[in-house]
C-alpha positions as CSV (number, residue, x, y, z in Angstrom):
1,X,0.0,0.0,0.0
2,X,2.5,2.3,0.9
3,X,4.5,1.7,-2.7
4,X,1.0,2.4,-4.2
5,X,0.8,5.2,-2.4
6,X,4.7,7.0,-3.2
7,X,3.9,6.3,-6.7
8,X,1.0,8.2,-6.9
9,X,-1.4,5.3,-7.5
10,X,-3.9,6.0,-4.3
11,X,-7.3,7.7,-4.7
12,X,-7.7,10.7,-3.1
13,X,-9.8,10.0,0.2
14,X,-6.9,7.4,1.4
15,X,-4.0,9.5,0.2
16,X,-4.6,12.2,2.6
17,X,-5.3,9.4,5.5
18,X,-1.9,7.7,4.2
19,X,0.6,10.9,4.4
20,X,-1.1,11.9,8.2
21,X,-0.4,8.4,9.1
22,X,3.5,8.1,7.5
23,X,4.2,11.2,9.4
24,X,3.1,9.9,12.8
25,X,4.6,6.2,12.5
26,X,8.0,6.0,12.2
27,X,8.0,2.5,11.2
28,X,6.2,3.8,7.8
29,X,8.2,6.2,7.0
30,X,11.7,4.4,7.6
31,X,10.0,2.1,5.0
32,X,8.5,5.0,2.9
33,X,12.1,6.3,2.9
34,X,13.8,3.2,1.5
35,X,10.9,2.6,-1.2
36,X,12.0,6.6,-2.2
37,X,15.9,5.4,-2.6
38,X,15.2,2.4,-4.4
39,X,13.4,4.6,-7.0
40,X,15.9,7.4,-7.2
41,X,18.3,4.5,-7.6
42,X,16.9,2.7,-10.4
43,X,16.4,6.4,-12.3
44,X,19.9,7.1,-12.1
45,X,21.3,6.7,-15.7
46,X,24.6,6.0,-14.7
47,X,23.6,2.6,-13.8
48,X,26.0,0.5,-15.4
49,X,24.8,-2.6,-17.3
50,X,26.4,-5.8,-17.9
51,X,27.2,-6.1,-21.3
52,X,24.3,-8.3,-23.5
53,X,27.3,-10.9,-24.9
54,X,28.6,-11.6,-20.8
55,X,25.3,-12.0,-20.0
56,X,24.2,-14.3,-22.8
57,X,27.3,-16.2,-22.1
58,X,27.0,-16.9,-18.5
59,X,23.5,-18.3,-18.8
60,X,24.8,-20.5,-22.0
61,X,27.4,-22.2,-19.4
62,X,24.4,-22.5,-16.7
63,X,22.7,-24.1,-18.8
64,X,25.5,-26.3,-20.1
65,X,26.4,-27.5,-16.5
66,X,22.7,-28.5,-15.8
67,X,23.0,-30.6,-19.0
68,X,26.0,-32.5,-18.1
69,X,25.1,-33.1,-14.9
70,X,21.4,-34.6,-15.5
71,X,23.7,-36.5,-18.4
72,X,25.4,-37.5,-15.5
73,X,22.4,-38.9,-13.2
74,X,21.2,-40.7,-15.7
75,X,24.1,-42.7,-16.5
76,X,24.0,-44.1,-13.0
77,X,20.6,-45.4,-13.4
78,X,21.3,-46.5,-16.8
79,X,24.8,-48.4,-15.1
80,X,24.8,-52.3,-15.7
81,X,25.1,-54.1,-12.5
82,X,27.4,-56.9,-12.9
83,X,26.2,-60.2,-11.4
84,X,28.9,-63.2,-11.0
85,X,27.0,-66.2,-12.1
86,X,27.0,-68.3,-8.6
87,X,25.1,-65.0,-7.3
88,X,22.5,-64.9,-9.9
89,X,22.1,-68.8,-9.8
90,X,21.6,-68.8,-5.7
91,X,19.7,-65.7,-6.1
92,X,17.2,-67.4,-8.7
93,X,17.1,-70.6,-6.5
94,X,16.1,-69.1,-3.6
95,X,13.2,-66.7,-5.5
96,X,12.1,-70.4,-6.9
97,X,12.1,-72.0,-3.0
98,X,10.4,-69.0,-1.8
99,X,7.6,-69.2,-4.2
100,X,7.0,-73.2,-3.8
101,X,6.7,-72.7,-0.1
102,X,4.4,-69.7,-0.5
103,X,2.2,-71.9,-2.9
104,X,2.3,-74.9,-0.5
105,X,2.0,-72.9,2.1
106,X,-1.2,-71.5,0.6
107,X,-2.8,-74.8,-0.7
108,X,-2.3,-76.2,3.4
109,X,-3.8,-72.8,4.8
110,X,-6.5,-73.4,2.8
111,X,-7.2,-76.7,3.4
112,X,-6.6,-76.2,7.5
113,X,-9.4,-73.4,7.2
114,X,-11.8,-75.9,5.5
115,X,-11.2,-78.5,8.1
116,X,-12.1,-75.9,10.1
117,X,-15.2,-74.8,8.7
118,X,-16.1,-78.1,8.2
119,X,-15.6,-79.1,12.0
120,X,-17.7,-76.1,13.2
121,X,-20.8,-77.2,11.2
122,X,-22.9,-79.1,13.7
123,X,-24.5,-82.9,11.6
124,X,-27.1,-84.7,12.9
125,X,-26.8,-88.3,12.7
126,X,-29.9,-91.0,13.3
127,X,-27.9,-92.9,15.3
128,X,-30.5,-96.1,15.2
129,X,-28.5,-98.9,13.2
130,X,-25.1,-97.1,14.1
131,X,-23.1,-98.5,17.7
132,X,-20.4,-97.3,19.6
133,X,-17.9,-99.4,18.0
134,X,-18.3,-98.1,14.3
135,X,-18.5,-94.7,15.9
136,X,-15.1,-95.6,17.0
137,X,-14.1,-97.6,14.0
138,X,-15.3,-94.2,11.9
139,X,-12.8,-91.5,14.2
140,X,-10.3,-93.5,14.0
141,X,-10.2,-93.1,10.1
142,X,-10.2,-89.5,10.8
143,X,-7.3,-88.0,9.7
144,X,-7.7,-84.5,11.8
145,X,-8.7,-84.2,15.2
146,X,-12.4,-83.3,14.9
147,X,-14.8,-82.6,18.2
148,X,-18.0,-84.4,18.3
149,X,-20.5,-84.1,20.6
150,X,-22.5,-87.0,20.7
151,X,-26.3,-86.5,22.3
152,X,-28.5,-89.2,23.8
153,X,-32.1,-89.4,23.1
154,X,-34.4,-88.1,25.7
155,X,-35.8,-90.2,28.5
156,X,-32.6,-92.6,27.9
157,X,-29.7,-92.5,30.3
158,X,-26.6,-94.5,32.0
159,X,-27.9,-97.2,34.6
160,X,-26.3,-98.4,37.1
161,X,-25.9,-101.9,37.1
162,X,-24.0,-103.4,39.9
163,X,-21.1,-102.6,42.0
164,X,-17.6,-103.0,40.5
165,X,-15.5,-105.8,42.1
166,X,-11.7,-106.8,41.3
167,X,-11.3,-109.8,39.1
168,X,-8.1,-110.9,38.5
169,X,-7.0,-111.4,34.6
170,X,-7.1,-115.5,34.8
171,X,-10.1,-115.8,36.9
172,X,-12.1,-112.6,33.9
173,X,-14.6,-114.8,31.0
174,X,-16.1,-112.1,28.8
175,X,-19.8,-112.0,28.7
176,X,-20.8,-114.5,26.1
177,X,-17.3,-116.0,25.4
178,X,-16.2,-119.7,25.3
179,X,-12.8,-120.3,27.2
């Protein structure tokens, strides 16, 4: 505002309010003041200027650096990386072993999270025709560890059926076996 203002680019109402307030604030007119040499500095015609060729030149070797050195840069990244052949191999064998375990790795996970699924399901059974020993028979074929909750009708129940007594092993006969 106050650049506007020394150049004479300030309407009328505000340019009276600008010059009070530059000759009450010192900060203003310290600034005011070096706006006014600036100006009379850049009028002077004694202001010498570099000569057009010099000028011309040093921009031409700028520019000339800047070229060489992005010339530069890019041979770097362009730079062949020499590999012995032991590397590369051991290098290539361990990308192949990495990517065989990921795969098998995979193919297990997925077959662990169908177990799983599988496991959680709850199957009813009629268990009429079915006995305890072809449940076993049946668990034992099992290849993962599956929970089963087995559920008795209603109304049926364990009995008790005696008191236990210690037999030894040459005096036992199964029920319903010939010795």
């Amino acid at each position: 505002m106050l650049s506007a203002w020394l150049d004479g680019e300030v309407p009328s109402p505000w340019k009276e309010a600008l010059a009070q307030h530059v000759q009450g604030c010192p900060g203003c007119a310290g600034r005011v003041a070096s706006y006014r040499q600036l100006s009379a500095g850049l009028d002077r015609p004694d202001v010498a200027c570099e000569e057009p060729v010099l000028a011309r030149q040093r921009v031409f070797e700028r520019l000339q650096k800047n070229i060489v050195m992005k010339q530069h840069r890019s041979h770097l990244l362009r730079r062949r990386l020499l590999v012995p052949l032991p590397f590369a191999a051991a290098a290539a064998l361990v990308i192949g072993f990495l990517g065989v375990a990921l795969l098998v790795s995979g193919q297990r996970n997925s077959q662990l999270r169908l177990a799983v699924r599988q496991a959680t399901e709850a199957r009813q059974v009629a268990s009429n025709s079915i006995g305890m020993e072809s449940i076993m028979e049946y668990l034992s074929q099992q290849d993962s560890g599956v929970s089963i909750t087995i559920s008795l009708p209603q109304g049926s129940g364990f009995e008790h059926s005696g008191e236990p007594f210690i037999v030894r092993e040459a005096d036992f006969q199964p029920a319903g076996g010939n010795q």
